[in-house]
MARSE-134613 format. One record per residue (C-alpha): residue number from 1; residue in one letter; x, y, z. Coordinates in Angstrom, 3 decimals, always signed. Example, Ala and Ser with C-alpha at 12.3 -4.5 7.8 and 13.67 -1.06 7.14 Angstrom:
2
{1,'a',{+12.300,-4.500,+7.800}}
{2,'s',{+13.670,-1.060,+7.140}}
END
This chain:
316
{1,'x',{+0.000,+0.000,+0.000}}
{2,'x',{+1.193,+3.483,-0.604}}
{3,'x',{+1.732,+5.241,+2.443}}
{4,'x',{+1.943,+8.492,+1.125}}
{5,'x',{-2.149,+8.676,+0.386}}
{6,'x',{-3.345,+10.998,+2.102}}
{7,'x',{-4.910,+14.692,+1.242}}
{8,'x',{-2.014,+16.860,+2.149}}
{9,'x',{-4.203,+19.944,+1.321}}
{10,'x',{-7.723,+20.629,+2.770}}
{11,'x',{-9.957,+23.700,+1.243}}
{12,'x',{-11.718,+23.791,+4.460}}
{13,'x',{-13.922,+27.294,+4.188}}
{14,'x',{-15.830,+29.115,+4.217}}
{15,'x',{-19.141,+28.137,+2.832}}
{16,'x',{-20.450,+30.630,+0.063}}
{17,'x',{-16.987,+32.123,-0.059}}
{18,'x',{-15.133,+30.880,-3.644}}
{19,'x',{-13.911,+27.198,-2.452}}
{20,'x',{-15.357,+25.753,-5.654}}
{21,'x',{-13.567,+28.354,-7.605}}
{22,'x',{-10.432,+27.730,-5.931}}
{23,'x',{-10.667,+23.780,-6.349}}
{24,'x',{-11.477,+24.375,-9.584}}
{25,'x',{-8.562,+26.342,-10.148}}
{26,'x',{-6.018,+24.278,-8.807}}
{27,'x',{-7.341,+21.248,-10.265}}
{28,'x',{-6.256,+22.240,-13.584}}
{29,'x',{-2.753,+21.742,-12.241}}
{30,'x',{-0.748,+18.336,-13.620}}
{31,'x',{+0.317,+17.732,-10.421}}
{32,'x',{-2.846,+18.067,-7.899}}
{33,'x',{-5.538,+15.699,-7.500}}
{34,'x',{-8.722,+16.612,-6.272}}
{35,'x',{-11.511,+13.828,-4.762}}
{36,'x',{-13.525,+13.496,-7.891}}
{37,'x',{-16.398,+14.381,-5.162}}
{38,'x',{-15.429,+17.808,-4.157}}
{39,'x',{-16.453,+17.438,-1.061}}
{40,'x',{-16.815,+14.088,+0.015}}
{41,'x',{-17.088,+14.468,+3.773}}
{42,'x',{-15.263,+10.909,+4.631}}
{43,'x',{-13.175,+12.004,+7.027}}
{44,'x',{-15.833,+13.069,+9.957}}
{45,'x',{-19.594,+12.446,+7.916}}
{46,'x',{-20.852,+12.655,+11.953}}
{47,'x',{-20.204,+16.698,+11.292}}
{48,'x',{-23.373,+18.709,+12.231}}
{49,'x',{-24.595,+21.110,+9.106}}
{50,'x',{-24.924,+24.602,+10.302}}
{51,'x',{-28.531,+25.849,+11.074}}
{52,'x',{-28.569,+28.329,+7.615}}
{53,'x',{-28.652,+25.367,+5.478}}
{54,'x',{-31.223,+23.598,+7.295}}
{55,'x',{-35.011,+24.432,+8.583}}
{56,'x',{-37.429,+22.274,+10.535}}
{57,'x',{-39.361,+20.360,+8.175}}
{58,'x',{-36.463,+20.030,+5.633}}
{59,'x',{-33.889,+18.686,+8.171}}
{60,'x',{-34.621,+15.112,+7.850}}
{61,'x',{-34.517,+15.482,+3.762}}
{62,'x',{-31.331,+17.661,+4.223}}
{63,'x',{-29.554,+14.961,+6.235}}
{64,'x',{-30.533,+12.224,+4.044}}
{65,'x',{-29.064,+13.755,+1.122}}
{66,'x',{-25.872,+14.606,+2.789}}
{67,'x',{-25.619,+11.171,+4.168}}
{68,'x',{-26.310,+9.623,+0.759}}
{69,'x',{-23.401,+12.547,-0.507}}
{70,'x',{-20.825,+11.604,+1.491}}
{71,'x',{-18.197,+9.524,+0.404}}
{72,'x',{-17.214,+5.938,+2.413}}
{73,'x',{-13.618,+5.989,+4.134}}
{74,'x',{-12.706,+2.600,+2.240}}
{75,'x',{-13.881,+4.721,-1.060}}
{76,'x',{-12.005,+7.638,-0.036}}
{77,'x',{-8.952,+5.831,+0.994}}
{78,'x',{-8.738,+3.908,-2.281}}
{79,'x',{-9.526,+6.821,-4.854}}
{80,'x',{-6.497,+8.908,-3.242}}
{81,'x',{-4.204,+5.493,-2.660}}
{82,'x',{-4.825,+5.334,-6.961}}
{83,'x',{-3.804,+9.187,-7.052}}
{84,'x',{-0.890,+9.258,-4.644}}
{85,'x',{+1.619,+9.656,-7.270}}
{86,'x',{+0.360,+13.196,-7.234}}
{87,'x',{+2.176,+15.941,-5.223}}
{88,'x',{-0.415,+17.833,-3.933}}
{89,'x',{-3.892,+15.770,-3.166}}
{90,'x',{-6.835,+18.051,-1.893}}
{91,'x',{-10.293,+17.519,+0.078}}
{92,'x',{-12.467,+20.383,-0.856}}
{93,'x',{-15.116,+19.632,+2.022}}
{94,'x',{-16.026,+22.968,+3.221}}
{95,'x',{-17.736,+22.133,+6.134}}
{96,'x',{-14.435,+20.674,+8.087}}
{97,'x',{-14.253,+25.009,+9.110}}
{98,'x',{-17.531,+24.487,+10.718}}
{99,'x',{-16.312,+22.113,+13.653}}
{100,'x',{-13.729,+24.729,+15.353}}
{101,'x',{-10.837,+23.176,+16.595}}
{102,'x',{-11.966,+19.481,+17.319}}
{103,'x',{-12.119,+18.780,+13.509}}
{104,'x',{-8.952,+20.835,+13.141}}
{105,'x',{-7.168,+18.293,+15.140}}
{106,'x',{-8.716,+15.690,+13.648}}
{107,'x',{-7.222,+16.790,+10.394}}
{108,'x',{-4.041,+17.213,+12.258}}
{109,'x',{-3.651,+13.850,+13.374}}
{110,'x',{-4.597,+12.074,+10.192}}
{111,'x',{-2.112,+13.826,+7.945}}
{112,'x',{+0.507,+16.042,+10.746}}
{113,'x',{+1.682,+17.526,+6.914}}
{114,'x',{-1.976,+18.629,+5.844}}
{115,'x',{-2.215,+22.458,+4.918}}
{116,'x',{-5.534,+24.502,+5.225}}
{117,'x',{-6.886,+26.737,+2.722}}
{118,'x',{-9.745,+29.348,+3.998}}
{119,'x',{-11.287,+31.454,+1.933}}
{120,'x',{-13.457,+34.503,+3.201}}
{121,'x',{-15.847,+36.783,+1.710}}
{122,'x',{-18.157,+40.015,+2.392}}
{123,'x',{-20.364,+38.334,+4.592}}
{124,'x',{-23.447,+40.085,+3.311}}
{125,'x',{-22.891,+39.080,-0.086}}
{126,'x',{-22.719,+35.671,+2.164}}
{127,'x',{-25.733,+35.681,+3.262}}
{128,'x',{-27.775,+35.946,+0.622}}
{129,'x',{-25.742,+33.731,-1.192}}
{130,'x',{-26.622,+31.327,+1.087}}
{131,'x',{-30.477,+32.245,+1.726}}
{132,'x',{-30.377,+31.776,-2.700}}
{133,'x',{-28.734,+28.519,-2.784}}
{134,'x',{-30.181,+27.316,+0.691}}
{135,'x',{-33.623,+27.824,-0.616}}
{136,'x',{-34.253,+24.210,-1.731}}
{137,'x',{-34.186,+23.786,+1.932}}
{138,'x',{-34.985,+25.932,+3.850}}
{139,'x',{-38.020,+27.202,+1.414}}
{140,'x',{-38.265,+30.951,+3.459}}
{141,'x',{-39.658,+33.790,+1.125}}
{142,'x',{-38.310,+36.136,+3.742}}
{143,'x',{-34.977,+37.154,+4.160}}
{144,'x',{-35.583,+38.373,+7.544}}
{145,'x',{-37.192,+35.390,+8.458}}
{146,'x',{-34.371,+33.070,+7.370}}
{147,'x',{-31.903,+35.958,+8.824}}
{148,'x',{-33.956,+35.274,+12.432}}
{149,'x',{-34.918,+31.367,+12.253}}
{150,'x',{-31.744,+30.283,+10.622}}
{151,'x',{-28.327,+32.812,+10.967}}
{152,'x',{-29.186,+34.474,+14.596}}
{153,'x',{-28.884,+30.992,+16.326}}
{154,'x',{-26.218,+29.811,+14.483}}
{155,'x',{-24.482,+32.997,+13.963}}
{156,'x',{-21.247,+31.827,+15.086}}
{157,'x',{-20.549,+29.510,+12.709}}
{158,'x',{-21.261,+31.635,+10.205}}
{159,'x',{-18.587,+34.545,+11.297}}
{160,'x',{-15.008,+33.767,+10.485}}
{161,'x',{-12.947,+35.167,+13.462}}
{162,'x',{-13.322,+32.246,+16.101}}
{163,'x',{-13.133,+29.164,+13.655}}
{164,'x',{-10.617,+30.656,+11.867}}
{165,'x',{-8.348,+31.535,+15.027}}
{166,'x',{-9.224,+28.501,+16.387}}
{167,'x',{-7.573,+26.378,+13.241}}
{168,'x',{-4.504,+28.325,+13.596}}
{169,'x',{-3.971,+27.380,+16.503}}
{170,'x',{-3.929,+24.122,+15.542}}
{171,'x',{-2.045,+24.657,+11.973}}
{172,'x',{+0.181,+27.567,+12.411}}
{173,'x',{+1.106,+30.255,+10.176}}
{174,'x',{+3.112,+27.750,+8.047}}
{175,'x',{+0.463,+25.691,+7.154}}
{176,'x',{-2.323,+27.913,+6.777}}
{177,'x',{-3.106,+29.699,+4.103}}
{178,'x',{-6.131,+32.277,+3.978}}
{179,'x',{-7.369,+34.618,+0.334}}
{180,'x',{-10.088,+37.174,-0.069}}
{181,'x',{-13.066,+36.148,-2.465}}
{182,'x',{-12.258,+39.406,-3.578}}
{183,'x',{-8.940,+39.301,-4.753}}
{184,'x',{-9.482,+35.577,-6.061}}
{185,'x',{-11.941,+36.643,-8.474}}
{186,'x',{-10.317,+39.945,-9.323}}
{187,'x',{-6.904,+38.467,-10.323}}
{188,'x',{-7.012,+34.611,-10.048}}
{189,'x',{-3.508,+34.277,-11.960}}
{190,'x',{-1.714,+36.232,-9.028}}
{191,'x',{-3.037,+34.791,-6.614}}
{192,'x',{-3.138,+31.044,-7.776}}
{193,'x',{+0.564,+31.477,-8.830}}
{194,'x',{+1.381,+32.377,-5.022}}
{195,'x',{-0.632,+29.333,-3.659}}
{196,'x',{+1.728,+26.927,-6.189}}
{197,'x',{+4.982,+28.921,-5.024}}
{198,'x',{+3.226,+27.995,-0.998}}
{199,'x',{+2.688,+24.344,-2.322}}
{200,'x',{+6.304,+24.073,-4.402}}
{201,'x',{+5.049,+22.460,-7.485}}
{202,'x',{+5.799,+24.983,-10.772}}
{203,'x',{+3.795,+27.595,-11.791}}
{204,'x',{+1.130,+27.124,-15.003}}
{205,'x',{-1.060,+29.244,-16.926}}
{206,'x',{-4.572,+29.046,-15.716}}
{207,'x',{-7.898,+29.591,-17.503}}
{208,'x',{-10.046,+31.901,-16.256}}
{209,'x',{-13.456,+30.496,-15.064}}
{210,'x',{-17.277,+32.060,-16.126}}
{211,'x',{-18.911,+32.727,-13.356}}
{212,'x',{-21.998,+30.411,-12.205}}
{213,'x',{-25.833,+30.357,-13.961}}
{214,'x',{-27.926,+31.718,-10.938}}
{215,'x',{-31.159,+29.550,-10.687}}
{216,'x',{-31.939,+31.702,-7.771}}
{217,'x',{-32.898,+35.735,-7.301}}
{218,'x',{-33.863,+37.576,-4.333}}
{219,'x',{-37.098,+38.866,-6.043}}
{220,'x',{-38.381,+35.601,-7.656}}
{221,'x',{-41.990,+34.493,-6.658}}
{222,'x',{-42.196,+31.699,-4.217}}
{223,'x',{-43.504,+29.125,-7.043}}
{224,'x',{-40.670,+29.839,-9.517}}
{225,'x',{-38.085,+28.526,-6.840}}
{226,'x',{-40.448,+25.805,-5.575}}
{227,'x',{-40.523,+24.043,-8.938}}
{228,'x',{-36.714,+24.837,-9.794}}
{229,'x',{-36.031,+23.127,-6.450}}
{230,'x',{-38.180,+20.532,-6.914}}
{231,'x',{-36.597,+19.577,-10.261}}
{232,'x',{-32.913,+20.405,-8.438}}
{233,'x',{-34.009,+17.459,-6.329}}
{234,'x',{-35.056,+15.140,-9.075}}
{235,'x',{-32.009,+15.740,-10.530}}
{236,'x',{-29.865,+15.449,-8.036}}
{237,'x',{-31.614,+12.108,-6.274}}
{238,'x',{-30.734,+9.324,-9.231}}
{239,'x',{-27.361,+10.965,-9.901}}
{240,'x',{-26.247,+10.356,-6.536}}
{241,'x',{-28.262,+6.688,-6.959}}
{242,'x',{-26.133,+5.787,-9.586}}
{243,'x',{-22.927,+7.445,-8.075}}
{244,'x',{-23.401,+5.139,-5.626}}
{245,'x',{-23.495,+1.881,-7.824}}
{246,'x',{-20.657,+2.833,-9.766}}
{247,'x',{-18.719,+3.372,-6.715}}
{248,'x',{-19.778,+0.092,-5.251}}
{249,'x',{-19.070,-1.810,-8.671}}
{250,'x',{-15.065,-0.121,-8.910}}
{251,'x',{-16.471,+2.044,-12.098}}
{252,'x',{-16.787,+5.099,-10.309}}
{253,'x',{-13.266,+6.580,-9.268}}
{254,'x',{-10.606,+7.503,-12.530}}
{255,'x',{-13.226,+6.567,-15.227}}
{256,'x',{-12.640,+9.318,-17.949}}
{257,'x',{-16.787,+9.283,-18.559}}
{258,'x',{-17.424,+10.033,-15.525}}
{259,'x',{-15.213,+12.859,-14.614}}
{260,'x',{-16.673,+14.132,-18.263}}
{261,'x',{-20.033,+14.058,-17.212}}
{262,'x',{-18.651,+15.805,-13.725}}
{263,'x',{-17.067,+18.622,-15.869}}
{264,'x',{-20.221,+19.142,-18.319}}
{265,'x',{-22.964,+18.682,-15.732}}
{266,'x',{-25.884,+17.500,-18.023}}
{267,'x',{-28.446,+18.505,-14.852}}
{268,'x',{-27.039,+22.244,-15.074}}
{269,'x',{-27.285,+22.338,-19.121}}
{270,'x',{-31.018,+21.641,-18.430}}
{271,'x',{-31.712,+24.314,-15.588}}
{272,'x',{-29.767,+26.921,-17.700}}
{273,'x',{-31.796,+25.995,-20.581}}
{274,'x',{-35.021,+26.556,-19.052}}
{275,'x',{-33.648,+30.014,-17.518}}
{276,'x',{-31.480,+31.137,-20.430}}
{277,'x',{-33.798,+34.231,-21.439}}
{278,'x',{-34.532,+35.389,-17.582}}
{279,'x',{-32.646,+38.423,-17.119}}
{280,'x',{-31.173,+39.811,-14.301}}
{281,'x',{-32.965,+41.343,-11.471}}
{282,'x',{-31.496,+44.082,-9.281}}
{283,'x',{-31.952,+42.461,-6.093}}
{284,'x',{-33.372,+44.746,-3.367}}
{285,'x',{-32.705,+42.945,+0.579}}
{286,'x',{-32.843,+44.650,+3.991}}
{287,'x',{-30.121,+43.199,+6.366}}
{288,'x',{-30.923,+44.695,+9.986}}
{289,'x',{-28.313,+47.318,+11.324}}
{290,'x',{-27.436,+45.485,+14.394}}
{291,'x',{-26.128,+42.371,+12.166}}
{292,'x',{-24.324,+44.816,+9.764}}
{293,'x',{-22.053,+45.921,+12.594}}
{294,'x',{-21.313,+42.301,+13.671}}
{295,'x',{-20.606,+41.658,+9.876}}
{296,'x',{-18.268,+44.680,+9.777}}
{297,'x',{-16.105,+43.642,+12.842}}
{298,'x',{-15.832,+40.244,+12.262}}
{299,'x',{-14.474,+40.665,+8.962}}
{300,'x',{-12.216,+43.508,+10.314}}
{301,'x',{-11.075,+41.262,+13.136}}
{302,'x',{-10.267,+38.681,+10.970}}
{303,'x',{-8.294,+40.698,+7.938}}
{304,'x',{-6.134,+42.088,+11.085}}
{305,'x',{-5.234,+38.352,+12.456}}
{306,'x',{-4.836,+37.138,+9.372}}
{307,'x',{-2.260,+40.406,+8.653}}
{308,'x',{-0.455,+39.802,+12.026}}
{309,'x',{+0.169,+36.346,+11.566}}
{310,'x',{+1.375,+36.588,+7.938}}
{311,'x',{-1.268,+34.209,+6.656}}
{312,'x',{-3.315,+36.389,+4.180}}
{313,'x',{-2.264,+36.316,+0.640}}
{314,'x',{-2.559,+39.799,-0.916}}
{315,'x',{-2.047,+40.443,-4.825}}
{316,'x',{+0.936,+43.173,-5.110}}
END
């Protein structure tokens, strides 16, 4: 068995903050593998999903997909063991930022060489990210409903400050790494040519990505994103089905079909067909004052750790 397996780099947060971006981004790299699942959840699938992407009557659905979305250790294990030629081999799950410092030291103990990538982002621009692509769960119409029912009680995993002080701790300066949303999407080739000079494999020539079909607005009527999430569901339910047989069968991991079909996405051609001629709305969303000034200071809190302990990467 290879002993050298394991996912030496983790792109641990923030939810709603670039991650898939990133991964993308680095995945065009010859010499990084990423889990053909981006975020396969292996490691620690007994992790709790924050409150914002949950709400009563949808938990039990919620859970059931995740469960039936995370990966199996032995699958996990083997996909990476058939990769580990590769220098740098990354676990996108997102979530891992959610647990604090007991999943940090989790991490730590199964790979003492792993190094964390956090991403963070405006947090308002956050949050109704997350109340658009949430919606198929959480089905609230009102912003300040879902802002009260699903972010107030759960608020702390949803500010960066504490989980991200409470992984360094755990990681250290020099293997932590942390980039603005910002400043990924404003000059991706500057700052994806620092992360390969952090990771010592050579630096390439990326290709820019298009940004993401929105199924979602603000200002849609409640029936328009019932029936997209409804088909989002019966979409996403036999995929996952027959995920799962490949897997169990030994077709899944490596096999050039399916990591075409991952690329292309035949569920999203569909959505984007039926939403092709919608045009954009100006979104208009009322955030309450009180929760604006938490934003603020977390975010300003965090840029000024991040500064002091040198783990911020800034384009010149």
């Amino acid at each position: 068995m290879k002993s050298n397996w394991k996912p030496n780099l983790f792109v641990a947060g923030f939810a709603k903050s670039g991650s898939s971006a990133l991964c993308d981004y680095l995945s065009q790299h010859p010499e990084v593998y990423i889990f053909d699942t981006k975020e396969p959840g292996s490691l620690f699938p007994e992790e709790v999903s924050p409150l914002w992407a949950l709400n009563g009557k949808n938990n039990d659905q919620y859970l059931k997909w995740k469960k039936l979305l995370n990966v199996p250790f032995e699958d996990y294990k083997k996909a990476f063991i058939q990769n580990a030629n590769k220098k740098i081999k990354i676990d996108g799950t997102q979530g891992y930022i959610t647990g604090g410092k007991e999943i940090a030291k989790r991490i730590n103990k199964f790979n003492p060489q792993a190094i964390i990538i956090l991403i963070i982002r405006n947090h308002e621009s956050r949050l109704i990210s997350a109340f658009n692509y949430f919606y198929r769960w959480h089905q609230k119409e009102d912003l300040q409903e879902y802002i009260r029912e699903n972010i107030l009680p759960d608020l702390r995993s949803f500010l960066f400050y504490q989980n991200l002080k409470e992984y360094f701790e755990v990681f250290g300066k020099d293997k932590m790494i942390v980039i603005e949303a910002k400043e990924l999407y404003s000059n991706p080739e500057e700052i994806l040519h620092q992360i390969f000079m952090r990771l010592k494999i050579r630096d390439i020539r990326i290709n820019r990505l298009k940004s993401n079909e929105r199924y979602f607005f603000m200002n849609d009527s409640g029936r328009y994103k019932r029936n997209i999430s409804m088909i989002l569901r019966l979409l996403e339910y036999p995929s996952k089905g027959i995920v799962r047989i490949l897997r169990s069968l030994g077709l899944f991991y490596g096999n050039p079909l399916i990591k075409y079909l991952k690329k292309v996405e035949p569920s999203k051609i569909f959505l984007n067909f039926l939403i092709k001629n919608r045009k954009n709305k100006k979104e208009e969303y009322l955030i309450p004052e009180d929760l604006k000034k938490i934003f603020i200071e977390d975010y300003k809190n965090t840029l000024k750790y991040c500064e002091e302990n040198k783990i911020l990467l800034k384009c010149d």
